[in-house]
C-alpha positions in Angstrom: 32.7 -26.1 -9.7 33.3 -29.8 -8.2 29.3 -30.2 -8.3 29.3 -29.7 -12.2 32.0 -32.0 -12.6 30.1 -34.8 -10.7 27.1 -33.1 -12.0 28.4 -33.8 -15.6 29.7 -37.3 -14.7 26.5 -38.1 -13.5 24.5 -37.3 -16.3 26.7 -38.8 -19.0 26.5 -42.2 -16.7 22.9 -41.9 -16.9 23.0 -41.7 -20.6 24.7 -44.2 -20.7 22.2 -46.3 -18.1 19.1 -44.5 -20.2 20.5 -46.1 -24.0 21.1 -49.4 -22.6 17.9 -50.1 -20.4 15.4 -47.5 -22.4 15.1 -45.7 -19.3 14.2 -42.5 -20.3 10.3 -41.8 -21.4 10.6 -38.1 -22.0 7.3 -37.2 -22.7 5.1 -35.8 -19.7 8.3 -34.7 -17.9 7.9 -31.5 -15.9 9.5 -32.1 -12.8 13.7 -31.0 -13.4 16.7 -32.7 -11.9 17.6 -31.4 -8.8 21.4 -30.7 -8.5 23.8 -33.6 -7.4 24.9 -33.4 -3.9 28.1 -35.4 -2.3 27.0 -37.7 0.6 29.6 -35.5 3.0 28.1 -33.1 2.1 24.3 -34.4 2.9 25.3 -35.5 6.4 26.7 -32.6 7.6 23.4 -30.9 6.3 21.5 -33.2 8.2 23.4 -34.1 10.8 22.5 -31.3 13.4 18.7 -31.9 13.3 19.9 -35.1 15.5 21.4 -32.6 18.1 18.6 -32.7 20.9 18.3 -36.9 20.4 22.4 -38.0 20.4 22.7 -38.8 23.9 19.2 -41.6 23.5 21.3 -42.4 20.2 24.8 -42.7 22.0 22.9 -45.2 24.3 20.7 -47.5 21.6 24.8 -47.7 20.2 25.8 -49.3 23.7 23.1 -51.8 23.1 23.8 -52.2 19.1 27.7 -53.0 20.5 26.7 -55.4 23.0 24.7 -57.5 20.2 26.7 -59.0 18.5 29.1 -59.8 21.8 26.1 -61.8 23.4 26.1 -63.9 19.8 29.3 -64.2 19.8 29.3 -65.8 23.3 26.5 -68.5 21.8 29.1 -69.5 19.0 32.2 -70.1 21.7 29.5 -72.5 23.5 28.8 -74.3 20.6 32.8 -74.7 20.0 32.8 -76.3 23.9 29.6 -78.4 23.3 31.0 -80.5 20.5 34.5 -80.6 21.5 34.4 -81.1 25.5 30.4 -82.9 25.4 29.9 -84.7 22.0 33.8 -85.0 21.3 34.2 -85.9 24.7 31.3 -88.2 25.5 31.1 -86.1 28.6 27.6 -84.9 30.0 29.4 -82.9 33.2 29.8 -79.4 31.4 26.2 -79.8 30.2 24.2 -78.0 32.3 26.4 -74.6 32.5 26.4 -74.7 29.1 22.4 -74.8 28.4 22.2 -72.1 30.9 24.4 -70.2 29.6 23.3 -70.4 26.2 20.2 -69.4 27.3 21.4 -66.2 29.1 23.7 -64.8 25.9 20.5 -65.9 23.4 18.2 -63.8 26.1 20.6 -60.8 26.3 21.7 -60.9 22.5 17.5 -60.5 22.0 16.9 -58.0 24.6 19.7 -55.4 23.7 19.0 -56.0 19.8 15.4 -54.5 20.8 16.4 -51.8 23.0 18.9 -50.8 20.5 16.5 -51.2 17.3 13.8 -49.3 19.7 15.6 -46.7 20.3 17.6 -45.7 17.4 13.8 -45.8 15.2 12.4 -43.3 18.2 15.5 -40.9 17.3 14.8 -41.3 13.7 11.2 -40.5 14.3 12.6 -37.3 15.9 14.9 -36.8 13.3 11.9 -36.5 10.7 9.3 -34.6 12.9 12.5 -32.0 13.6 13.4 -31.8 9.8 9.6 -31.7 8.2 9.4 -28.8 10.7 12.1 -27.2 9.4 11.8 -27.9 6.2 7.9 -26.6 6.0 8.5 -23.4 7.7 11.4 -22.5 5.3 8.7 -23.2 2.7 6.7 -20.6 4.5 8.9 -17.8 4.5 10.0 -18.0 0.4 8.3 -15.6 -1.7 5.4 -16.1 -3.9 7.9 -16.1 -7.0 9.0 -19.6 -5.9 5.5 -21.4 -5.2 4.4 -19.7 -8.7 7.3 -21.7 -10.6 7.3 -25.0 -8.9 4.6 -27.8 -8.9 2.5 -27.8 -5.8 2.5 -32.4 -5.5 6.2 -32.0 -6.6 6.4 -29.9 -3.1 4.5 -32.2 -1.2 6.5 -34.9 -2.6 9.3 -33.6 -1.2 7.8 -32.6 2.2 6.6 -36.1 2.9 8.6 -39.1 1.0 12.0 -37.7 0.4 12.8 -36.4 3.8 11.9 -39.8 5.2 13.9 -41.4 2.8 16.7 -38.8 4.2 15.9 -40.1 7.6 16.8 -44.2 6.7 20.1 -42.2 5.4 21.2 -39.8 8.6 19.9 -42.0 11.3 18.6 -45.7 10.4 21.7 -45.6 7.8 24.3 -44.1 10.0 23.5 -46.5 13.1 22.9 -49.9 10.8 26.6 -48.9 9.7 28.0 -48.4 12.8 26.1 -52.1 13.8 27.5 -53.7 10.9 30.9 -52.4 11.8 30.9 -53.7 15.4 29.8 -56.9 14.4 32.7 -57.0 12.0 35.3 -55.9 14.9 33.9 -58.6 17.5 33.4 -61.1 14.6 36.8 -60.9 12.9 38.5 -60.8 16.3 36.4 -64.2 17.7 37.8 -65.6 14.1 41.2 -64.6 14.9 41.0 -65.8 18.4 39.8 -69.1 17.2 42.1 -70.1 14.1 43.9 -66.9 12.8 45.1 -68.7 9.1 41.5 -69.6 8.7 41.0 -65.9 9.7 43.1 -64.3 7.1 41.7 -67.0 4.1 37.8 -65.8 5.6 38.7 -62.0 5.1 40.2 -62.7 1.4 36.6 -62.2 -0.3 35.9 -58.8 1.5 37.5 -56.6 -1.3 35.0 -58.5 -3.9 32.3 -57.0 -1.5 33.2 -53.7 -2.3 33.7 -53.7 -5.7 30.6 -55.6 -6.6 28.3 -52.6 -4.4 30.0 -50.0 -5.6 29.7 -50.8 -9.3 25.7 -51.5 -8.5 25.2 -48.5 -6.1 25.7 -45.6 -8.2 23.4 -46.9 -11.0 20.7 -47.4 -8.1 21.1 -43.7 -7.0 20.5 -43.1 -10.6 17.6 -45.1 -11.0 16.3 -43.7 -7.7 17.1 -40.1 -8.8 14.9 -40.4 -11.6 12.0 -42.0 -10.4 12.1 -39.7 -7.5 11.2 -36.9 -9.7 8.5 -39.1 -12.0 6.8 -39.7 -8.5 7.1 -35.4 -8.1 5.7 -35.3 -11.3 2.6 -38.0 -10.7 1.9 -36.0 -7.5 2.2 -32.7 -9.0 -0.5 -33.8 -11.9 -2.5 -35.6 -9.7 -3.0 -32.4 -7.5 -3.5 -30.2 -10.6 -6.0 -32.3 -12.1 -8.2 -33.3 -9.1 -7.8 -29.7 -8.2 -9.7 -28.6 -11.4 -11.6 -31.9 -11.9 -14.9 -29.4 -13.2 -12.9 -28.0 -15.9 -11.1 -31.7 -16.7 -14.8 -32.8 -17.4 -16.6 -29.9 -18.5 -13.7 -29.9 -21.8 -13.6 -33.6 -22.0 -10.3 -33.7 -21.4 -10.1 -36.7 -19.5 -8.1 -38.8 -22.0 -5.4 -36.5 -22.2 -4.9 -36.0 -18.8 -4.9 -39.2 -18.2 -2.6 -40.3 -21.0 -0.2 -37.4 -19.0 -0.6 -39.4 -16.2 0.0 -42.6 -17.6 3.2 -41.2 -19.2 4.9 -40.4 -15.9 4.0 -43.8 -14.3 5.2 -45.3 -17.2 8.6 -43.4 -16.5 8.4 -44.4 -12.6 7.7 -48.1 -13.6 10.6 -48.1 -16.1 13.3 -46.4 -13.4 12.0 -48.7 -10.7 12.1 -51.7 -12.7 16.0 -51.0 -13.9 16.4 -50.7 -10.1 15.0 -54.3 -9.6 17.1 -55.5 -12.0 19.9 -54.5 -10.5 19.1 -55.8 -7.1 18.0 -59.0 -9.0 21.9 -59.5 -10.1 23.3 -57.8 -6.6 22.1 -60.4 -4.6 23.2 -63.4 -6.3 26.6 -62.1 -7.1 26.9 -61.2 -3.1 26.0 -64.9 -2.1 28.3 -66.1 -5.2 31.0 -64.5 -3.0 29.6 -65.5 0.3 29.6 -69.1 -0.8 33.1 -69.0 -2.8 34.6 -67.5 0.3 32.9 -70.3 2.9 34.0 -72.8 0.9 37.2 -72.0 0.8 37.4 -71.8 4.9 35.8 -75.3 4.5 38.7 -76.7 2.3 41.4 -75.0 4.2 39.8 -75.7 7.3 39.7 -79.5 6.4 43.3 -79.4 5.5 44.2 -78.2 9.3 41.6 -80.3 10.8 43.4 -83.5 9.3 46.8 -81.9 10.3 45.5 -81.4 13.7 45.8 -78.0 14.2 42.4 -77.3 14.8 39.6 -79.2 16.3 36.0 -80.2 14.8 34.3 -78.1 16.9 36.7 -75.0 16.5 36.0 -75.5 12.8 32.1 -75.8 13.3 32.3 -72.6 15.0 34.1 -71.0 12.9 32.3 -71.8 9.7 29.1 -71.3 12.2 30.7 -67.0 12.8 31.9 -66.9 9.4 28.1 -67.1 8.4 27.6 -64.5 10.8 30.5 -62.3 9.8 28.9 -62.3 6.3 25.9 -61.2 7.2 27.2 -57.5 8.4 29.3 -57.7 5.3 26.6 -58.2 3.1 24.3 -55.4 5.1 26.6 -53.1 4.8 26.7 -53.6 0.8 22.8 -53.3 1.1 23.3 -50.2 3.0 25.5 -48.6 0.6 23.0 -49.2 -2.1 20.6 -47.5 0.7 22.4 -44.7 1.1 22.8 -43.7 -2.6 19.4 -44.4 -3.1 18.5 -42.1 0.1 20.9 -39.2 -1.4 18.9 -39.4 -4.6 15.9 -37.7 -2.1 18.3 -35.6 -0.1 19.6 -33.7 -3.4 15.8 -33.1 -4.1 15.3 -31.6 -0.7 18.8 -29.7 -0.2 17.7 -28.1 -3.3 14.6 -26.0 -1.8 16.6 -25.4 1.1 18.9 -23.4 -0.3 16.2 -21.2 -2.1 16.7 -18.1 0.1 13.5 -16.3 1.5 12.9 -12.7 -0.2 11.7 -11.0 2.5 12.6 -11.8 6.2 10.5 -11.8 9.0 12.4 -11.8 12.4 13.7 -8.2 12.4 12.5 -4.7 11.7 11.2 -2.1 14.0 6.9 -3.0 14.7 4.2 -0.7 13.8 2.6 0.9 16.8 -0.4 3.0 15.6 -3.2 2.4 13.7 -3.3 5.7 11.3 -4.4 4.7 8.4 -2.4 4.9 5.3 -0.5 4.3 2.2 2.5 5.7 -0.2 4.2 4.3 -3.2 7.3 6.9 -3.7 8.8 6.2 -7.7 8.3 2.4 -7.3 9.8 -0.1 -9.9 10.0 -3.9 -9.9 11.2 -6.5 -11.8 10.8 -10.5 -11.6 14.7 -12.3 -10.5 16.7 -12.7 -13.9 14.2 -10.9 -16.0 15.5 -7.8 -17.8 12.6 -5.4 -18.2 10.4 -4.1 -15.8 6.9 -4.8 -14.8 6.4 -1.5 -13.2 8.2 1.9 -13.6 8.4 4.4 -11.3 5.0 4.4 -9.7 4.1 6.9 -7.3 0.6 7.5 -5.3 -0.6 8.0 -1.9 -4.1 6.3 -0.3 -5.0 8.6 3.0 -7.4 7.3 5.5 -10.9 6.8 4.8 -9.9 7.3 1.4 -10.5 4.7 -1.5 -8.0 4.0 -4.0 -9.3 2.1 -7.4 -6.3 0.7 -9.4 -7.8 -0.1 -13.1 -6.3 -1.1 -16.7 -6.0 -3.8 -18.7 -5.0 -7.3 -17.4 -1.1 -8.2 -16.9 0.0 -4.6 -16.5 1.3 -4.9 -12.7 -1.9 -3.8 -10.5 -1.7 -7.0 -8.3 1.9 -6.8 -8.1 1.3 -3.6 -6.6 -0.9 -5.0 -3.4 1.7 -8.3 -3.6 4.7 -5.5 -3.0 2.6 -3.3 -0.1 2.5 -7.0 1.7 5.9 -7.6 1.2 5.5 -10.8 -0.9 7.8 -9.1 -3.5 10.2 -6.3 -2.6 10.2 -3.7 -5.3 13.5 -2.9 -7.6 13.4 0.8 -7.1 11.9 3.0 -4.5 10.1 3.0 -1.4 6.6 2.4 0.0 5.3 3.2 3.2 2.3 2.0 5.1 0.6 4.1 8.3 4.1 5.8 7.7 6.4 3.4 8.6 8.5 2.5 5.2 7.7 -1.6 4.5 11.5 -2.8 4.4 12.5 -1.4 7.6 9.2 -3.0 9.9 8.4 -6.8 11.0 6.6 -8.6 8.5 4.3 -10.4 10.8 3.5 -6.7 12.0 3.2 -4.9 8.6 0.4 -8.1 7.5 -1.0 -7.2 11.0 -2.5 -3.9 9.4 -3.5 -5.2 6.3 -7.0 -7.2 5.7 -7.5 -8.5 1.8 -9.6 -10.1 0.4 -8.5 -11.8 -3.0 -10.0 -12.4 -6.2 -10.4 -16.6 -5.6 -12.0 -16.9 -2.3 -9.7 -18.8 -0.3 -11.5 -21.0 1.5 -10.2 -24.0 3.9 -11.4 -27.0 4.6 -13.2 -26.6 7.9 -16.2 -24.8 9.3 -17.8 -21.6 8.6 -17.0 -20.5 11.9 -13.1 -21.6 11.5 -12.9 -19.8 8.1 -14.0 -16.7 9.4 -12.0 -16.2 12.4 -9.0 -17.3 10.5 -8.4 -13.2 10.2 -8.5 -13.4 14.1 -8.1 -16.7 15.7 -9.0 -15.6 19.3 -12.4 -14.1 17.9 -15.6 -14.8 19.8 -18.9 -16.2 18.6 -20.3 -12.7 19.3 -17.7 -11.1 17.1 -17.5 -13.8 14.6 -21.4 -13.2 14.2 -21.0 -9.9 14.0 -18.3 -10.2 11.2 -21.0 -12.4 9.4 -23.8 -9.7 9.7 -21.9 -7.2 8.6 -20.5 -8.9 5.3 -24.3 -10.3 4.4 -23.6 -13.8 5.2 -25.6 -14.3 8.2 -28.7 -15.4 6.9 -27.2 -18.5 4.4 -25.1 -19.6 7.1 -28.0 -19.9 9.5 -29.3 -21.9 6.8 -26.8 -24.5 6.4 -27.2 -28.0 8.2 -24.8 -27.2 11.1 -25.1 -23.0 11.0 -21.4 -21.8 12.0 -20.3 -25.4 12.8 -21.1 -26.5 9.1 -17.8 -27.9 7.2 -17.5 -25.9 4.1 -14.9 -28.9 2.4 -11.7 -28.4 1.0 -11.6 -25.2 -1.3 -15.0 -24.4 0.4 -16.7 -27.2 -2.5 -19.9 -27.0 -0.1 -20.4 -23.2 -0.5 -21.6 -21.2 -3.8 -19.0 -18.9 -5.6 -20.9 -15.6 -3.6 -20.9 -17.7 -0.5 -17.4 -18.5 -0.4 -16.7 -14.8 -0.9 -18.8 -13.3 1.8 -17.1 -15.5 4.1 -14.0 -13.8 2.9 -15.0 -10.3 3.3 -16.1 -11.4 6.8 -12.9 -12.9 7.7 -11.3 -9.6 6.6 -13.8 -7.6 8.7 -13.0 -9.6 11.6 -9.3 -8.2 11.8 -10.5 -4.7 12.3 -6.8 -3.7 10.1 -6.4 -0.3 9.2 -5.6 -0.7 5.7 -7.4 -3.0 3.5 -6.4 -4.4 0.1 -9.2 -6.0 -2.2 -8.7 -8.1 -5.6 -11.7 -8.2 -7.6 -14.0 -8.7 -4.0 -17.3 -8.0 -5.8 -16.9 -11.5 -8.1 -19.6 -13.2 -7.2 -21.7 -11.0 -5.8 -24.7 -9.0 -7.1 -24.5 -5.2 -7.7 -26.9 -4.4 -4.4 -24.8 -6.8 -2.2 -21.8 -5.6 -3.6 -22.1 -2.0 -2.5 -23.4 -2.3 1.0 -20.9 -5.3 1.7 -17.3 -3.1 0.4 -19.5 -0.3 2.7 -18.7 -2.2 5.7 -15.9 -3.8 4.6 -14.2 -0.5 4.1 -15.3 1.7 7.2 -12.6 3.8 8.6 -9.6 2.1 6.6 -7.1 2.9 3.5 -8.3 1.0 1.3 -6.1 -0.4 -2.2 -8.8 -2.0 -4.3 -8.1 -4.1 -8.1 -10.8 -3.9 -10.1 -11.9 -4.3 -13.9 -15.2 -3.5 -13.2 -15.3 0.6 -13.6 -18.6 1.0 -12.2 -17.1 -0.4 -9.2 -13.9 1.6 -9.3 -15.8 5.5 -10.5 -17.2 5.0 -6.8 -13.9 5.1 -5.3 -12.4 8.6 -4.7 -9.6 8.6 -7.0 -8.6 6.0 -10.0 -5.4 5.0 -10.6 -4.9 4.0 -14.8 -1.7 1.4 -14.8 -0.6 1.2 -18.7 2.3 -1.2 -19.5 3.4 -1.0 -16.2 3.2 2.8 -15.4 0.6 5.0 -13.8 -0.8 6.6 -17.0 -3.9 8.3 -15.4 -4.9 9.5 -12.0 -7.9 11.4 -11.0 -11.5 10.6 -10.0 -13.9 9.1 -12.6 -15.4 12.4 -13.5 -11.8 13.9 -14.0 -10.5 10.5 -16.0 -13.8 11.1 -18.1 -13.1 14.5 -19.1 -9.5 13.7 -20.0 -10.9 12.0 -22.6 -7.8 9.0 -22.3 -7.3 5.3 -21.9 -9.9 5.2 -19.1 -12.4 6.8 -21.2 -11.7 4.7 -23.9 -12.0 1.5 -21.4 -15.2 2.4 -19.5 -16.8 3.5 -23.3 -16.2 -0.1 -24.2 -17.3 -1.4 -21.1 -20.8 0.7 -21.2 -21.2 -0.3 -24.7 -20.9 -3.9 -23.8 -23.3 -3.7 -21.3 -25.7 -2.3 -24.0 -25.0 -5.3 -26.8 -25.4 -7.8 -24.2 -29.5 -8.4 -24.4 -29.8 -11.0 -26.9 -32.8 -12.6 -27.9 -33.4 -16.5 -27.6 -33.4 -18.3 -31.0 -36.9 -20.1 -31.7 -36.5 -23.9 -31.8 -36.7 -26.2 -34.2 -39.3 -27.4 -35.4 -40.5 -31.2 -33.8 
């Protein structure tokens, strides 16, 4: 409840920021607010990722404290030089004083390193602990999450915002408590030298705070938004680079880039009403800097020609009233640094708290390799949807056996494979794999029996050689070969510039659609699982190469297999017809046939297809 309030707060401040700066360019926008967070809050989200680095920050503190001590020491030598040497006319205390001017500028230098050095290295820590984190809790969120988010907005996240959280938890944290001791040693050498001049000096402090605070929370605003406009420009450049072949082959460049140009616009707009901002912050801040040094200078004169203070106590003291400013006027940056940072934090928190599905660090493991599969009266349904996209399925896939699941598209047959690998748990029912029941074993275990092979090749940047023992990373060349052989890739690969040590490019952009899928199939031969799941695995491939590849692919397993192709699926021994979401047909494809059903009905069309496709060329026209 008190996160709508500020949430609601928050918005109807940034209307009010949007109408009178224009900052809002609506068009193009498809990356959505994430939820305001309270600072409190954020650190004590954060704060433990500093756990195995807070002695190394306890220590670059000692140094940060000593600082401004050592400066301070440089100030009361100054006060001595002009009253006891110039003042004087005395060149005596001279000497000690050089020196030891020398020593407090050395030591004022050498701990503001080792405390600058140290705090960055814990920071540095801090991010490599919480990117870590961060990415594997990424990992372990169902498919349902990475199918309803934008993949740049993600990386986004992953990369800029959590080392903007960093300047906030650790940079932020120690520059305040800096600031703050500077303050404590500053204030009490003011108070030591003159304390009415002392009292006059801190008068201005309150304007300080009122002036950041007003121009803080409209920076977190202006940071919030362009935060997600820079999502949003990674997010479409991903997208479109990504699919740059189908960008060009339907001219669609304009558009895509007026898209682009729509969310830079916005980032430009939110990062220019954040320079304004800073523009008037840092004149106001040295309006009150001056107004209150002046004042110490008119007050100061005052005593000076009353004789309660000397010229070089007041020297000094405007000399550390400079200085006392300064940590004043860092921590008003930092504020503004600190709103700016939570800006990135909320957008962060928010894909923390998306709770995995399925988790992986319990359940019993699966022990033998029996091949085989059973869907007992399985639903499912998507999170807040209301109907389901299956309904009480039931079917069993024994070993050695072949399982074809056919029908028309968006009827639930790859949700089906996405459930038996526990990407999606199902609503209703149970399913069971080498007789073990899915929800009750180890994930990492239950993927351990499974080879698929999807319907895009997925393919990663690296060499053949890499991409096919992906499905068993301690493979050797022998067995990698072997894998090759057996899924009919062999003899390209041997072909290639580098053989096995060739770098297929990201996406595998160096290989041909049926290349890129035999080295699939051979990275799902490779793991030698007992059950094997395949998603349309003959794209690409010619009929011949097909059937001798899925052959070899499927010796000895239980094997699921998507297909819309029904002269691939009447070759499997039994067919599985999914009709708005329930099995409406089982049998094999002579059975299906004589049912004279839906399947029928689909493989007619598909023969007759096959017959009206010979066309013949249309004669040119005439030169």
């Amino acid at each position: 409840m008190q996160r709508t309030d500020k949430y609601k707060q928050s918005q109807s401040l940034k209307a009010k920021i949007n109408q009178f700066f224009t900052l809002e360019t609506t068009e193009g926008n498809i990356i959505k607010e994430a939820p305001p967070v309270p600072v409190k809050e954020i650190f004590s989200r954060f704060w433990p990722f500093t756990k195995h680095y807070r002695k190394w920050l306890f220590f670059g503190l000692i140094f940060i404290a000593l600082q401004p001590v050592a400066s301070s020491g440089t100030v009361w030598l100054l006060q001595i030089f002009i009253d006891h040497v110039l003042d004087a006319k005395n060149l005596t205390p001279l000497y000690w004083i050089v020196l030891l001017y020398f020593a407090f500028s050395l030591a004022a230098g050498i701990f503001s390193f080792l405390g600058t050095f140290t705090t960055n290295w814990v920071g540095q820590k801090f991010v490599l602990a919480l990117r870590k984190h961060v990415y594997e809790h990424l990992q372990s969120l169902s498919l349902h999450f990475f199918e309803g988010r934008k993949l740049g907005d993600i990386i986004a996240r992953l990369t800029g915002d959590i080392a903007s959280i960093e300047r906030l938890i650790v940079t932020g944290a120690t520059s305040a408590l800096s600031y703050i001791f500077q303050l404590i040693v500053f204030i009490g050498m003011l108070f030591i030298m003159e304390w009415k001049l002392a009292l006059i000096s801190l008068i201005v402090v309150p304007l300080f705070y009122m002036v950041t605070r007003y121009f803080s929370i409209r920076m977190k605003m202006a940071s919030r938004e362009r935060s997600r406009r820079m999502g949003a420009i990674n997010a479409l450049t991903e997208e479109n680079f990504s699919n740059i072949s189908l960008m060009q082959a339907f001219n669609q460049e304009s558009n895509e880039s007026e898209k682009f140009h729509h969310q830079n616009l916005a980032a430009y707009t939110a990062k220019m009403y954040k320079v304004r901002l800073k523009s008037v912050f840092t004149p106001a801040v040295s309006l009150i800097e001056t107004a209150g040094t002046l004042t110490v200078m008119v007050f100061g004169a005052i005593l000076l020609m009353q004789g309660e203070v000397t010229i070089g106590i007041l020297v000094a003291f405007i000399t550390l009233l400079k200085r006392l400013y300064s940590p004043v006027r860092g921590l008003s940056r930092l504020l503004n640094t600190i709103y700016s940072a939570s800006a990135s934090a909320e957008r962060v928190i928010e894909y923390m708290e998306e709770e995995p599905a399925v988790t992986s660090d319990s359940g019993v493991m699966i022990e033998n390799d029996q091949p085989g599969i059973i869907f007992d009266n399985v639903s499912f349904k998507y999170p807040n949807k209301k109907r389901n996209v299956l309904s009480n399925i039931s079917f069993s896939v024994k070993a050695g056996e072949t399982v074809a699941l056919v029908g028309a598209s968006g009827v639930g047959k790859s949700t089906i494979l996405k459930m038996l690998m526990r990407f999606y748990e199902p609503s209703k029912g149970f399913i069971y794999l080498n007789n073990y029941a899915v929800e009750k074993v180890n994930v990492q275990s239950l993927r351990d029996k499974i080879s698929v092979v999807f319907q895009e090749a997925l393919i990663f940047d690296g060499t053949v050689k890499e991409n096919i023992a992906y499905g068993k990373p301690d493979a050797t060349d022998e067995e990698i070969i072997e894998a090759a052989k057996r899924a009919d890739a062999h003899e390209f690969i041997e072909q290639l510039s580098d053989g096995y040590d060739t770098n297929v490019g990201q996406k595998g952009r160096n290989l041909s659609g049926g290349q890129q899928q035999r080295l699939a199939i051979a990275r799902a031969i490779i793991k030698e699982a007992s059950v094997l799941i395949l998603d349309e695995p003959g794209d690409g491939l010619d009929g011949s190469t097909e059937k001798r590849v899925m052959k070899e692919l499927m010796q000895n397993t239980a094997t699921l297999m998507i297909t819309h192709n029904l002269k691939t699926a009447r070759e499997a021994d039994k067919i599985l017809y999914i009709n708005k979401g329930e099995l409406n047909e089982i049998g094999t494809h002579e059975e299906l046939m004589a049912l004279n059903g839906n399947y029928k009905k689909l493989y007619s069309d598909q023969q007759g297809d096959d017959k009206n496709s010979a066309y013949v060329m249309p004669k040119l026209a005439a030169e």
